[in-house]
N, C-alpha and C positions, 0 to 999 in steps of 0.2 A: 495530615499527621503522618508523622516517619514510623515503621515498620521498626523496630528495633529487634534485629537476630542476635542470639546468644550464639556461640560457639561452645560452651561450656555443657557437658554433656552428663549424666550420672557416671558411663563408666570412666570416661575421662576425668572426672573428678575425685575418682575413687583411686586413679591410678598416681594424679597427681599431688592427691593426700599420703600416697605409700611413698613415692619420692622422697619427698619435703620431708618422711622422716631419717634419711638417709646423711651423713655426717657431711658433704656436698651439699645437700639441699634441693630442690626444685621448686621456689614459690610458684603456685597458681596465679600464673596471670593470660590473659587474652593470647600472647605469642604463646606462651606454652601448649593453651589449646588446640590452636592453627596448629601445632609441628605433632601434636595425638594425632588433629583429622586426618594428616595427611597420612601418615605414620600407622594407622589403625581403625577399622570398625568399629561403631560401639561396641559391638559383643567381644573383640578381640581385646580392646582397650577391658573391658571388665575383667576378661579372665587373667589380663596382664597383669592387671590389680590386685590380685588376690593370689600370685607366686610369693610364697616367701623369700624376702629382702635376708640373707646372712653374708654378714661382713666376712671378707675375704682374710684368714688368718697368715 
């Protein structure tokens, strides 16, 4: 039986829920995860997660 790994992470998940609410978007999928891991640590991806998003006036 195959091993099946998630890449999907809590902080990466949290980061790419703050995305997705962004007027561009980010859906959560599999690539987007891979371009977090490469891109950040969990711990770094959480605290990315949690800057507030204000639209550029």
């Amino acid at each position: 039986m195959a091993h099946h790994h998630t890449i999907k992470s809590d902080g990466c998940d949290g980061l790419a829920k703050r995305l997705n609410i962004l007027p561009q978007g980010a859906p959560p999928t599999e690539f987007l995860f891979k371009i977090f891991k490469v891109l950040f640590y969990e711990r770094e991806a959480k605290l990315v997660s949690s800057l507030p998003v204000k639209p550029k006036n």
